[in-house]
SEGU-514976 format. One record per residue: x, y, z of N, C-alpha, C in turn. Coordinates in steps of 0.02 Angstrom, whole numbers, padded with zeros to 5 digits, always signed. Atoms other than C-alpha are relative to their C-alpha. Layout:
BEGIN
XYZXYZXYZ/...
***
This chain:
BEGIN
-00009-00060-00041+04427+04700+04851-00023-00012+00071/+00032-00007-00077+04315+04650+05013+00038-00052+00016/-00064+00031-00024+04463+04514+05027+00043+00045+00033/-00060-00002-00024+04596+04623+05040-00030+00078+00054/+00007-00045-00084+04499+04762+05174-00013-00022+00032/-00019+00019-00078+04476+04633+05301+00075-00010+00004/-00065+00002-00037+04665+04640+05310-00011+00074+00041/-00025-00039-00032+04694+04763+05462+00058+00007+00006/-00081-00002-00009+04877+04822+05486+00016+00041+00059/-00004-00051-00069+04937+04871+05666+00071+00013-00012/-00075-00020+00005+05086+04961+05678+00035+00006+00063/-00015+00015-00050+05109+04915+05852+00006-00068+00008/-00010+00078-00027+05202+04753+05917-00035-00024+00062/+00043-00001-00043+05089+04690+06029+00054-00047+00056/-00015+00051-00051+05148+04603+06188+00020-00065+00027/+00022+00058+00016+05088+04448+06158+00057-00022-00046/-00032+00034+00060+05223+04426+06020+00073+00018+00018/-00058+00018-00016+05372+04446+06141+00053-00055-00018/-00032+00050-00014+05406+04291+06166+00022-00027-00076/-00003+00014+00064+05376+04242+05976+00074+00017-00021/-00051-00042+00066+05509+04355+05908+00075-00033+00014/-00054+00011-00044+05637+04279+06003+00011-00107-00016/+00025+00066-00003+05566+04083+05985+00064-00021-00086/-00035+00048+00040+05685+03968+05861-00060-00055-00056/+00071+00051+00034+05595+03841+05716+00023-00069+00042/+00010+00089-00063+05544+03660+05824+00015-00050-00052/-00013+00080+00043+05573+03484+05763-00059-00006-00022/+00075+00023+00018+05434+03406+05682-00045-00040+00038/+00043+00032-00041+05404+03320+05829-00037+00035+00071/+00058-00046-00038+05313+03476+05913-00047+00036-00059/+00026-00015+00065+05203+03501+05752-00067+00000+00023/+00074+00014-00026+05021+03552+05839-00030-00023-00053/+00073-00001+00078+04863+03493+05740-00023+00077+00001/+00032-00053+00026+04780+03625+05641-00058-00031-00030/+00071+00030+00043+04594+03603+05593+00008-00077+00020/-00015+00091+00002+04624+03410+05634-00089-00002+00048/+00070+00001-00038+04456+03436+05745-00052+00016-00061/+00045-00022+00050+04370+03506+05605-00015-00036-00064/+00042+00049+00085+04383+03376+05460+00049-00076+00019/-00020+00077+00003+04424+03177+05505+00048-00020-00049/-00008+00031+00068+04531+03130+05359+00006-00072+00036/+00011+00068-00005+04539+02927+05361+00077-00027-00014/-00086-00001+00028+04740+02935+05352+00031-00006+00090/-00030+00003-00076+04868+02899+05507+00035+00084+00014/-00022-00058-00014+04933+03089+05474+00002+00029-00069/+00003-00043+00062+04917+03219+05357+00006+00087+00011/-00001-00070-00027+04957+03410+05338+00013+00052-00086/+00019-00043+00046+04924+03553+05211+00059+00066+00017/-00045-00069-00011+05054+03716+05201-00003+00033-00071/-00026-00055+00040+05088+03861+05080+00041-00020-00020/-00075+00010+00016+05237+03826+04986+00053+00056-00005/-00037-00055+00003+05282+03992+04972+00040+00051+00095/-00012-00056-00066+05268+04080+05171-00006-00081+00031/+00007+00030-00055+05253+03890+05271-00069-00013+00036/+00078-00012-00027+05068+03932+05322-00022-00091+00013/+00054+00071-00008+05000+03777+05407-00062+00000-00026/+00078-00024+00004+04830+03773+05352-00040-00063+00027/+00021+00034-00018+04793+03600+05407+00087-00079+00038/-00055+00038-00010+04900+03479+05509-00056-00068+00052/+00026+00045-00052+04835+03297+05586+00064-00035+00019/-00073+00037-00024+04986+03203+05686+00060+00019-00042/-00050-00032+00018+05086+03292+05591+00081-00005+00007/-00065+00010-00036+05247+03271+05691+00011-00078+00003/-00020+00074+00005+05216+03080+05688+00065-00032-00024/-00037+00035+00047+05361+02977+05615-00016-00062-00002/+00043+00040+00021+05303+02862+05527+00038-00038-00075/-00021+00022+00062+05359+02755+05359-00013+00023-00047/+00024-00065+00047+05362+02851+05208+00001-00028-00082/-00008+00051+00062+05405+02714+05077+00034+00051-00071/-00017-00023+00060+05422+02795+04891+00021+00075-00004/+00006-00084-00021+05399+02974+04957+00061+00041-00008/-00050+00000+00000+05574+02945+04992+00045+00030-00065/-00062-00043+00030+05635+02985+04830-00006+00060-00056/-00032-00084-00012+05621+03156+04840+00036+00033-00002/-00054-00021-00008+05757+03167+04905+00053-00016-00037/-00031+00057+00051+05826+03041+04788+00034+00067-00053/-00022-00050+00066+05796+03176+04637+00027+00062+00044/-00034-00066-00038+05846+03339+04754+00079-00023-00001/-00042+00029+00009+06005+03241+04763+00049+00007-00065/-00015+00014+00071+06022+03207+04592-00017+00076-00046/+00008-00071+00045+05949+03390+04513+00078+00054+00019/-00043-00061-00031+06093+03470+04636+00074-00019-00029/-00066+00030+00037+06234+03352+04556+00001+00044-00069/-00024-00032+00048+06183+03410+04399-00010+00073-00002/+00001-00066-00027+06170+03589+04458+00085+00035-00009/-00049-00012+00015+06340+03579+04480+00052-00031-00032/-00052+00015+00065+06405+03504+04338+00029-00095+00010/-00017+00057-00028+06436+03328+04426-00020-00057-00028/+00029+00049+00068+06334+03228+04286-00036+00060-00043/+00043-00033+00032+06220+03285+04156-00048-00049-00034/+00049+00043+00019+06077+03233+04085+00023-00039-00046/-00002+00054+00046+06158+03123+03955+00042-00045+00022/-00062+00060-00050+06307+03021+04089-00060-00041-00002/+00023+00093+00002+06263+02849+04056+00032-00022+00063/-00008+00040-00071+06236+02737+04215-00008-00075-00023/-00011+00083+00019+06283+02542+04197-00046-00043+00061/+00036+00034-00071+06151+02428+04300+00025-00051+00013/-00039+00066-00033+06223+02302+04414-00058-00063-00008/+00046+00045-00012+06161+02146+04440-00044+00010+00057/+00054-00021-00053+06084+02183+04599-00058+00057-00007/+00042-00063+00009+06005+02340+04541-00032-00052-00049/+00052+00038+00048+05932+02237+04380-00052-00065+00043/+00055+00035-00047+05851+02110+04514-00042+00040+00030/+00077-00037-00013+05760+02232+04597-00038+00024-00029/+00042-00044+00057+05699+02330+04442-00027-00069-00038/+00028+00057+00053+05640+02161+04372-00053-00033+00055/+00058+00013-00044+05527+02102+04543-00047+00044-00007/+00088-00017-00002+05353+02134+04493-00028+00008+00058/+00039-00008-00054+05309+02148+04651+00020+00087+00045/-00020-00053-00038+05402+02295+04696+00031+00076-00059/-00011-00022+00069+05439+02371+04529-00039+00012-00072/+00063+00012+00044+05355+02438+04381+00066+00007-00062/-00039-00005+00069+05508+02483+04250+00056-00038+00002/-00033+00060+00002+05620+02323+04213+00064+00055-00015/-00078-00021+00009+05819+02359+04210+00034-00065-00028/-00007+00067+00024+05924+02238+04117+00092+00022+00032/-00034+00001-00032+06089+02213+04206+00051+00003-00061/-00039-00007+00044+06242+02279+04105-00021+00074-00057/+00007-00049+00053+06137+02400+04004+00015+00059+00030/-00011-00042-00034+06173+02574+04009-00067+00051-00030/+00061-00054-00011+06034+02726+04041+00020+00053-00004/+00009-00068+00009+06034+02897+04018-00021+00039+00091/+00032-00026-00061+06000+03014+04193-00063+00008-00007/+00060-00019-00004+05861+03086+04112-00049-00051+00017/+00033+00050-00017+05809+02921+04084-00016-00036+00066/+00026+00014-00032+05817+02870+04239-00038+00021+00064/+00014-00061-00038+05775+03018+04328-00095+00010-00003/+00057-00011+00026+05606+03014+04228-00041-00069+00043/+00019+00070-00057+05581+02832+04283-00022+00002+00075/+00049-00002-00072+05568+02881+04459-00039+00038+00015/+00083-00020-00018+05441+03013+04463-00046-00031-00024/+00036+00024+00017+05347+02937+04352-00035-00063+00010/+00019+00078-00011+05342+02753+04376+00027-00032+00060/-00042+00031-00049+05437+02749+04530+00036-00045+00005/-00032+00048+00043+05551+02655+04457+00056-00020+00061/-00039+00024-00066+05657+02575+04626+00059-00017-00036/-00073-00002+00047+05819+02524+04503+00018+00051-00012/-00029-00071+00010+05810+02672+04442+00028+00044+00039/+00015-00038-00065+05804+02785+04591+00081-00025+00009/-00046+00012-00040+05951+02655+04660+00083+00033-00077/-00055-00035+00064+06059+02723+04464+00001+00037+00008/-00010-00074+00020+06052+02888+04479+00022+00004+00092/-00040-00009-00059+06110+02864+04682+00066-00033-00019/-00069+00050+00034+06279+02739+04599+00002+00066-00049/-00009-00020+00061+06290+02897+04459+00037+00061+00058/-00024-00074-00061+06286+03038+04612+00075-00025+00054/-00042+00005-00074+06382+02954+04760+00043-00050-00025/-00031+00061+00006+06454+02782+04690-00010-00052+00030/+00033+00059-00047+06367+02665+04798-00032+00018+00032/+00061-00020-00031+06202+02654+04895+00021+00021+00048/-00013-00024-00039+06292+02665+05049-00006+00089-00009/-00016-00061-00008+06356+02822+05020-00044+00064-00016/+00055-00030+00016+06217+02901+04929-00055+00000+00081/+00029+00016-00049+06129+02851+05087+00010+00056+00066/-00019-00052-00046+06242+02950+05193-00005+00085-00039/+00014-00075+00023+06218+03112+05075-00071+00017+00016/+00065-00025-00022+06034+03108+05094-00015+00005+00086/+00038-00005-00064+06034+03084+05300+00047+00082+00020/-00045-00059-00033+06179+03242+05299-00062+00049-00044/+00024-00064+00056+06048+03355+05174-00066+00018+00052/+00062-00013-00044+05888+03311+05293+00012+00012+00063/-00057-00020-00073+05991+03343+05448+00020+00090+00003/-00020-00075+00017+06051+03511+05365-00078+00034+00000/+00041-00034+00012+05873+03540+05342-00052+00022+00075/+00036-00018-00077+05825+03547+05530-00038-00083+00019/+00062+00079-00008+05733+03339+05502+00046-00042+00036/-00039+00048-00057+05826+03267+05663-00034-00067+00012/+00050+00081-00037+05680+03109+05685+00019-00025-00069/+00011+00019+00057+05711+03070+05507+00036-00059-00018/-00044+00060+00022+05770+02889+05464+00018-00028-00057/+00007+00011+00086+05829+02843+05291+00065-00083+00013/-00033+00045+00000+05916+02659+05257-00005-00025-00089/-00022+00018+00080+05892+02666+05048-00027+00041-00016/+00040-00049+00049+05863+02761+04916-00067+00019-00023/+00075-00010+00025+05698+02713+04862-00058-00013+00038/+00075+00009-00028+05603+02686+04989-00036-00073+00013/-00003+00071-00017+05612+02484+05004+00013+00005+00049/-00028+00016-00049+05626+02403+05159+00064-00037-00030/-00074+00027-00003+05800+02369+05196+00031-00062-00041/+00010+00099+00045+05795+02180+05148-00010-00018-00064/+00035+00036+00074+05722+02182+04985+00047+00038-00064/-00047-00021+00029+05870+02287+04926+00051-00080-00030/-00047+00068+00012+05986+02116+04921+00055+00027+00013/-00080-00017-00032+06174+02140+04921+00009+00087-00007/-00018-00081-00003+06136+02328+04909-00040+00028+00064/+00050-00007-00077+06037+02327+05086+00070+00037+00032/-00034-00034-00059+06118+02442+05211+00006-00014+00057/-00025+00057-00056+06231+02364+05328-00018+00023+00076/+00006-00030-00053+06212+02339+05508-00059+00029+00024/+00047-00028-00031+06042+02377+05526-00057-00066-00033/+00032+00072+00017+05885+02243+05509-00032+00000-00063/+00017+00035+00046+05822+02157+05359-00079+00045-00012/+00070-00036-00010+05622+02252+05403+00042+00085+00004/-00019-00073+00007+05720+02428+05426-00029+00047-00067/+00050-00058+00065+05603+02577+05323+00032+00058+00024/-00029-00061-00015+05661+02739+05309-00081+00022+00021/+00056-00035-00031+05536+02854+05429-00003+00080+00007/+00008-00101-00010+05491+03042+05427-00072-00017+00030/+00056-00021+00008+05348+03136+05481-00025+00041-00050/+00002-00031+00058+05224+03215+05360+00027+00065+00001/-00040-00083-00010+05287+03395+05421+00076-00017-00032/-00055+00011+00044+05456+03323+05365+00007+00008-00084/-00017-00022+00061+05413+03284+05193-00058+00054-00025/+00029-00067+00038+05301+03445+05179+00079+00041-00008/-00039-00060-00004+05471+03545+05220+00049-00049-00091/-00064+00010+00052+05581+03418+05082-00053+00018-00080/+00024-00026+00055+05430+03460+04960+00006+00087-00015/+00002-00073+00002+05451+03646+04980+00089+00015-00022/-00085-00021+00021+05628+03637+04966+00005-00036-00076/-00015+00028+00047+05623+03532+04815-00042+00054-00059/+00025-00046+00034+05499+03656+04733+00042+00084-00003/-00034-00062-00002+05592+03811+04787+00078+00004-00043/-00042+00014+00026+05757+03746+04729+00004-00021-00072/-00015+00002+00059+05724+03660+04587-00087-00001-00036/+00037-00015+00014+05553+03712+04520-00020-00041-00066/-00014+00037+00052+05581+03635+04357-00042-00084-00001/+00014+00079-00021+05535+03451+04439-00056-00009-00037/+00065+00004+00027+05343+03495+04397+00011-00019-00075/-00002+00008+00096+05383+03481+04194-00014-00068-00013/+00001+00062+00008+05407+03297+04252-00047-00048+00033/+00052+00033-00030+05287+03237+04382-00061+00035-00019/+00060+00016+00031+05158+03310+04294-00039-00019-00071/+00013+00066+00044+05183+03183+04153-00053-00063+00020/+00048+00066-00030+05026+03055+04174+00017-00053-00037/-00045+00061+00021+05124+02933+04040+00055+00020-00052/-00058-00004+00035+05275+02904+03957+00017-00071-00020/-00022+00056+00008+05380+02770+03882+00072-00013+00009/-00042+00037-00012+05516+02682+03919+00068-00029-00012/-00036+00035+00054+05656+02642+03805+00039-00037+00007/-00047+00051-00004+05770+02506+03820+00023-00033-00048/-00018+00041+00090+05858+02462+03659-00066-00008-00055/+00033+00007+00047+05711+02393+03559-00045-00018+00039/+00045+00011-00055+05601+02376+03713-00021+00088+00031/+00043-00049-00028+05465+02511+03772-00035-00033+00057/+00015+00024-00064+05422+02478+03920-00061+00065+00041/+00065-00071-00016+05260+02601+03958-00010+00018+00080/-00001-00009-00079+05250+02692+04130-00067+00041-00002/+00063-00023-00021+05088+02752+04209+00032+00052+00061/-00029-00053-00100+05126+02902+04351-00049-00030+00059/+00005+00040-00054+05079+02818+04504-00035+00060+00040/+00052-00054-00015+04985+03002+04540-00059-00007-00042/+00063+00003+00044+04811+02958+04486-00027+00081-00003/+00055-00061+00009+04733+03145+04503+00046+00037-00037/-00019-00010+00060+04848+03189+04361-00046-00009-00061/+00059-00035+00046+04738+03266+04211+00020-00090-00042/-00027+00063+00050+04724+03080+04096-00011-00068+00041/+00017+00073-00028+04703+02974+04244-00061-00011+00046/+00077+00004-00034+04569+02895+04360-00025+00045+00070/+00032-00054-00071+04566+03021+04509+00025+00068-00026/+00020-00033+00012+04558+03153+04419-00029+00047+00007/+00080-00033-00033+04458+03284+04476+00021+00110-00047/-00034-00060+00035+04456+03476+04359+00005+00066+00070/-00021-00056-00059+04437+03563+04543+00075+00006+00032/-00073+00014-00011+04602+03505+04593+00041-00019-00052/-00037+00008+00047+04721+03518+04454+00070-00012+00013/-00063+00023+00007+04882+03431+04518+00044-00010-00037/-00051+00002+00052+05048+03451+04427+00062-00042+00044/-00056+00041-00001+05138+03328+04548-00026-00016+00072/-00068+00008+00025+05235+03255+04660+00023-00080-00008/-00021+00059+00001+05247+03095+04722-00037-00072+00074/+00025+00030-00051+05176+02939+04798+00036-00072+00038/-00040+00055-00022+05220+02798+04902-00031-00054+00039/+00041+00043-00040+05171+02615+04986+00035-00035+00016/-00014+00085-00064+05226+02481+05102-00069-00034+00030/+00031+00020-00059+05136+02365+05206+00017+00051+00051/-00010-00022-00066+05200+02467+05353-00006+00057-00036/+00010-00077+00010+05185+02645+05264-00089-00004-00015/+00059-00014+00020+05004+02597+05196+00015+00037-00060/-00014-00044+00047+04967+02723+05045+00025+00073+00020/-00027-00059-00024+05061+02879+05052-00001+00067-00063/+00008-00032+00048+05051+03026+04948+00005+00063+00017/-00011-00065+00000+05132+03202+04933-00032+00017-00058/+00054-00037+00053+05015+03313+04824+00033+00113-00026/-00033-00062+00006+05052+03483+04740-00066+00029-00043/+00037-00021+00067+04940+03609+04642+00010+00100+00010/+00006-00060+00017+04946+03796+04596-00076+00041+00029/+00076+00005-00010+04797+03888+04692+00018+00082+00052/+00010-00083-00031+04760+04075+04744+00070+00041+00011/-00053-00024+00018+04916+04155+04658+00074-00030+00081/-00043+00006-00027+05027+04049+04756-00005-00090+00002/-00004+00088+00032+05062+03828+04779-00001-00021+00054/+00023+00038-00071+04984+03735+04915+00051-00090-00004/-00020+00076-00023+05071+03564+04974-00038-00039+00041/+00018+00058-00057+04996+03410+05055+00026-00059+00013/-00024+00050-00030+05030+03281+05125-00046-00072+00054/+00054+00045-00031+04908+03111+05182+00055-00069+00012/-00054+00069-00010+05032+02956+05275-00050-00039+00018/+00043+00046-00023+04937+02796+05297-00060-00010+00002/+00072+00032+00031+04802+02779+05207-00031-00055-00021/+00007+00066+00016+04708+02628+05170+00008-00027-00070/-00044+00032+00054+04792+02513+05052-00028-00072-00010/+00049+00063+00013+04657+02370+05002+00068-00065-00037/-00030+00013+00038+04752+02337+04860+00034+00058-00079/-00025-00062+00050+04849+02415+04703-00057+00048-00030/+00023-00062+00043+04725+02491+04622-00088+00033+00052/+00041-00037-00053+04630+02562+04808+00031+00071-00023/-00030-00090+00006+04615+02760+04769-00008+00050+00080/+00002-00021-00050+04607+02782+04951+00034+00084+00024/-00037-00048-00008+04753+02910+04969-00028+00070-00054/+00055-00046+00062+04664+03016+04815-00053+00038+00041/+00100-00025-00015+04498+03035+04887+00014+00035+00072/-00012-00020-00034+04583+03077+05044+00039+00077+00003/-00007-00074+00052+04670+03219+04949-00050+00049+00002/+00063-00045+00033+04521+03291+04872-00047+00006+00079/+00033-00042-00045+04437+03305+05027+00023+00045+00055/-00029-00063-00036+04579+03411+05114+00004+00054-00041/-00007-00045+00057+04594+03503+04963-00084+00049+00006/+00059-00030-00018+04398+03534+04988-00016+00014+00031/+00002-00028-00057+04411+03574+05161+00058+00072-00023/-00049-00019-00004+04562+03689+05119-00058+00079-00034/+00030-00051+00028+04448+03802+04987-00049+00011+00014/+00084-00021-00011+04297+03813+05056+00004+00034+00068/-00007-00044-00090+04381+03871+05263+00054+00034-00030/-00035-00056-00007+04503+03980+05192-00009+00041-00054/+00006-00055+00057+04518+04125+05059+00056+00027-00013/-00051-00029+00051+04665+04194+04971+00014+00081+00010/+00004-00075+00007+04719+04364+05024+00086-00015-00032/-00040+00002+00038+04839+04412+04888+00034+00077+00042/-00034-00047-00006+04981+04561+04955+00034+00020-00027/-00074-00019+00050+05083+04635+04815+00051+00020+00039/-00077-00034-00036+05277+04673+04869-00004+00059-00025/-00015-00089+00011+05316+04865+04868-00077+00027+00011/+00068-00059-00006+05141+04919+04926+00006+00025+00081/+00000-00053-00095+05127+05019+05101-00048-00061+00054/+00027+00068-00055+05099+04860+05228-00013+00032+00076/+00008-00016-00080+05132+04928+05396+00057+00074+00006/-00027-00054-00032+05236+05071+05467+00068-00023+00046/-00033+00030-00042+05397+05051+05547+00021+00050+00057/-00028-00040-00030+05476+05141+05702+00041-00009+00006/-00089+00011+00004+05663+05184+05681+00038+00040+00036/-00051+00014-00043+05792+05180+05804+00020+00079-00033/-00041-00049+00016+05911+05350+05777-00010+00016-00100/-00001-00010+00055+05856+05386+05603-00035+00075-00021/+00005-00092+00021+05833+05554+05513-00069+00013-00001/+00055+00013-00007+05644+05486+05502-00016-00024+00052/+00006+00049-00068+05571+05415+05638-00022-00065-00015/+00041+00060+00015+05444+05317+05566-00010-00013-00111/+00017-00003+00084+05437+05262+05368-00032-00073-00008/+00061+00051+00039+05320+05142+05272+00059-00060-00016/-00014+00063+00013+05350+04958+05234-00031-00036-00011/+00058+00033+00046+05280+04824+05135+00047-00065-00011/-00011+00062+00008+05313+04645+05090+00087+00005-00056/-00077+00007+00049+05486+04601+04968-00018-00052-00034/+00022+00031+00052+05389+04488+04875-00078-00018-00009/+00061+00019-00004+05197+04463+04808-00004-00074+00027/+00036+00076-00067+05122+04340+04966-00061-00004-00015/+00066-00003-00009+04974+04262+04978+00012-00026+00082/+00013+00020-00065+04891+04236+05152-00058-00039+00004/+00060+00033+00000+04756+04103+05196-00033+00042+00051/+00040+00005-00082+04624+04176+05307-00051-00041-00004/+00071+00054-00023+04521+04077+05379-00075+00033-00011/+00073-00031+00011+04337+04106+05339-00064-00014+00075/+00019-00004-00047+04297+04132+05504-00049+00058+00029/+00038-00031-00029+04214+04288+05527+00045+00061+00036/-00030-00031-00036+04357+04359+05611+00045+00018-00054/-00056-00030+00047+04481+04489+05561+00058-00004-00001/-00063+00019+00017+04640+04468+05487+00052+00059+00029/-00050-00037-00016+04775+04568+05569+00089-00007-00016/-00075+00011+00000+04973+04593+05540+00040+00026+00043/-00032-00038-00057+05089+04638+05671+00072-00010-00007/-00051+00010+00021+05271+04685+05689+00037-00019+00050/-00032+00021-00044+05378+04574+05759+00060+00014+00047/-00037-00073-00048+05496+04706+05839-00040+00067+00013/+00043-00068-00009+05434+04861+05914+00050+00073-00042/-00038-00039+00035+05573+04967+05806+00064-00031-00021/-00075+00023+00010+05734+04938+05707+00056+00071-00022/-00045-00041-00004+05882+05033+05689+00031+00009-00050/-00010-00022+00068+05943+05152+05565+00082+00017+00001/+00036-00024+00060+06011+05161+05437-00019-00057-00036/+00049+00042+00037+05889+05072+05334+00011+00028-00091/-00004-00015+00090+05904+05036+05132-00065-00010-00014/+00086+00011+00049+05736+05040+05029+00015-00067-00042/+00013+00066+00038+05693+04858+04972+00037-00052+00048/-00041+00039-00035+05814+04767+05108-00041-00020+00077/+00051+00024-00038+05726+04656+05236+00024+00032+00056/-00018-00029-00074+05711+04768+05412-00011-00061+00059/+00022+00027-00049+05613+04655+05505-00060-00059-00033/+00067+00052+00038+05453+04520+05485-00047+00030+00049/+00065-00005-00033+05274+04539+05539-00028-00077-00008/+00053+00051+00005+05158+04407+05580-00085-00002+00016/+00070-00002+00043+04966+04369+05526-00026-00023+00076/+00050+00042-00013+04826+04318+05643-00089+00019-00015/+00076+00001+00027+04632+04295+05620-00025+00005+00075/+00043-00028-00088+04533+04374+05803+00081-00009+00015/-00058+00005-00060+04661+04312+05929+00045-00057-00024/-00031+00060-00002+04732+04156+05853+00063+00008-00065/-00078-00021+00041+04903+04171+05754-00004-00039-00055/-00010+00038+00043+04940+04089+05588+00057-00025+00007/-00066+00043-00013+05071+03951+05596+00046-00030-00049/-00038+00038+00057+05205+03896+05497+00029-00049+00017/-00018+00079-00001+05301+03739+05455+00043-00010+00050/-00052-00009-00027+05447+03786+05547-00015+00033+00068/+00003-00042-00047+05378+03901+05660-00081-00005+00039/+00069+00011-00010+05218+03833+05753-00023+00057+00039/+00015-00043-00064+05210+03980+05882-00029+00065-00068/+00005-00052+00055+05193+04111+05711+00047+00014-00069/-00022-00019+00063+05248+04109+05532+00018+00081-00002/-00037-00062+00036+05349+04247+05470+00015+00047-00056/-00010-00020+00087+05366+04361+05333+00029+00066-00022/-00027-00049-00005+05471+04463+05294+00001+00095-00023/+00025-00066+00028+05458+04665+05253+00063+00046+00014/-00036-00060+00021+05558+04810+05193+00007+00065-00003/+00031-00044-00002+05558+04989+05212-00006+00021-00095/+00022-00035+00069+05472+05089+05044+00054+00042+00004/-00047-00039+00015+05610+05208+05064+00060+00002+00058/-00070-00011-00038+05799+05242+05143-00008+00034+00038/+00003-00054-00078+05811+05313+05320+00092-00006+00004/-00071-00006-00039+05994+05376+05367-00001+00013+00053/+00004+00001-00090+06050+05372+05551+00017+00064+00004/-00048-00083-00022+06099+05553+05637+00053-00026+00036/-00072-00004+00002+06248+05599+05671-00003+00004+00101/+00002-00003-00085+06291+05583+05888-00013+00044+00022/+00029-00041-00048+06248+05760+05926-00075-00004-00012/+00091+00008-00034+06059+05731+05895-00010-00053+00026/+00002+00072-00053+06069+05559+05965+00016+00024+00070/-00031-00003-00088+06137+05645+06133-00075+00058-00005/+00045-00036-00014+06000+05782+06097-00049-00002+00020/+00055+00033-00014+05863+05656+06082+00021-00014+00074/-00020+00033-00084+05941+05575+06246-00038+00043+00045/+00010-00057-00048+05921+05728+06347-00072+00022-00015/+00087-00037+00013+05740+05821+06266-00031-00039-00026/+00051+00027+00043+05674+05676+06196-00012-00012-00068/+00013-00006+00075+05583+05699+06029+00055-00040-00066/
***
């Protein structure tokens, strides 16, 4: 309860939030830091958001682009969940591995689940393979199952992150190999060292989209082992997310149910993180962490201590949808002014600052006629004077609100009446 009465609610657009209302979402390569003064992590960039409203809650270089290695296939399965979405495989289309694909899934050095060239797989199967074991053959089967060749798969994922607003974003394979170590499935025309590059604000937005869309994913990345099957061969996979319940980073404060990690020499350790936390699902994100060797939990420990910065400077204000949020003022309507409230239970981080949480509306009135439950307008949050930021929107996150009940417009002789007396 003493959470949710430091929310204040003004029912005046303040000034200050002209310019806002009007402002477009930026590239990722104007992505301020957030908190980045306040807690060191030991990473080349890293950033924390809401999965639900965007809420920055922590951002260091953020906007960087940078190598993203395994991270990559993300997009891989988003790809592949949306094929079979619409009917375009299904989980039981058998995929035939080439020879080239069975060479890379057989280098120990870059591979953990062997492919045998000729055999055929299951989607699930190999779908499972890459969250889990990051299975780089795999990953490149289920792009040959979607598109018909890496190329082309190649070009569906740079048109999906393109559609998604990620203009710095470089992709040259599926899984997240440098270019070269693909072999005759390397992507032409570009060099042999070529890595696909995002920033972490990038893949915070392809983790939010991959959660929003296909929600489902979690059932699978937060598998900590599985097996393998290959004819009369088990082939055992470890999830390559140690702070999965079963493995060595572990931790019962942070209860991760996914998503996915990744390494190069040139990416270092990389690691998108997910967990369920103050009726709503935080994302992170740590690029370039130190990478000793395989079994350095660098990227982990780097985790857990944004995760412990995250709960200890902010607090959880929970807003049910349909409760009386703010007040609106309406344009020619039979009401002037009627109540409004969220269109879906939000949470909000405030900062545990001391200062109070305010909401404001990002128009100073909208125009009637207005339906009950249909989004009028958005308000946005800040703590004293300083705004809360989203992924998309560094100047002020958005959120949208509804009126509690139907306003009809009048008819032109009180619109000319108002004109003339006012009221």
């Amino acid at each position: 309860m003493r959470k949710l009465k430091k929310l204040i609610i003004s029912g005046l657009s303040l000034l200050a939030f002209a310019l806002v209302t009007t402002s477009m979402p930026v590239s990722a390569s104007h992505q301020p830091d957030v908190q980045a003064n306040q807690l060191n992590l030991k990473v080349k960039s890293a950033m924390a958001i809401d999965a639900q409203t965007g809420q920055v809650l922590y951002a260091k270089n953020a906007g960087k682009v940078m190598p993203i290695a395994s991270m990559t296939k993300l997009v891989t399965v988003y790809l592949t969940l949306a094929a079979l979405k619409r009917g375009a495989i299904n989980w039981q289309t058998k995929v035939r591995a080439t020879k080239a694909i069975a060479k890379v899934a057989n280098n120990a050095d870059y591979s953990n689940v062997p492919l045998q060239a000729g055999h055929v797989y299951t989607i699930k199967q190999l779908y499972q393979a890459t969250l889990i074991a990051s299975a780089n053959g795999a990953a490149m089967c289920l792009a040959n199952a979607v598109a018909g060749n890496q190329v082309a798969f190649v070009k569906q994922m740079r048109a999906l992150v393109k559609h998604w607003g990620l203009t710095d974003a470089k992709i040259y394979t599926v899984n997240g190999l440098p270019n070269g170590n693909l072999g005759s499935n390397a992507y032409p025309g570009v060099s042999r060292k070529a890595e696909n590059e995002m920033s972490a604000s990038d893949m915070a937005t392809i983790a939010t989209k991959l959660l929003h869309h296909f929600p489902a994913v979690l059932e699978t990345t937060r598998i900590a082992k599985m097996g393998f099957v290959d004819g009369r061969t088990t082939t055992p996979m470890a999830n390559w997310n140690w702070m999965l319940k079963g493995l060595s980073q572990y931790d019962t404060r942070y209860p991760l149910d996914g998503l996915k990690t990744g390494t190069t020499d040139a990416a270092g350790a990389c690691f998108v993180g997910t967990l369920a936390r103050g009726g709503s699902r935080i994302i992170t994100v740590v690029m370039g962490a130190k990478h000793v060797n395989s079994s350095d939990p660098s990227r982990f420990v780097q985790t857990k201590h944004l995760l412990q910065y995250l709960f200890t400077h902010y607090r959880a204000v929970i807003i049910p949808s349909g409760q009386r949020l703010i007040s609106l003022n309406v344009k020619d309507g039979h009401e002037k002014r009627v109540a409004a409230g969220l269109t879906r239970r939000t949470t909000v981080w405030d900062p545990v600052d001391d200062k109070t949480l305010t909401a404001h509306l990002t128009t100073s009135e909208v125009p009637a006629p207005l339906k009950r439950g249909r989004v009028a307008t958005t308000v946005q949050f800040k703590s004293g004077k300083t705004v809360l930021t989203g992924l998309t929107r560094p100047a002020g996150m958005r959120i949208p609100v509804a009126p509690l009940a139907s306003v009809s417009e009048v008819n032109i002789f009180v619109k000319f009446w108002r004109f003339i007396f006012g009221g």
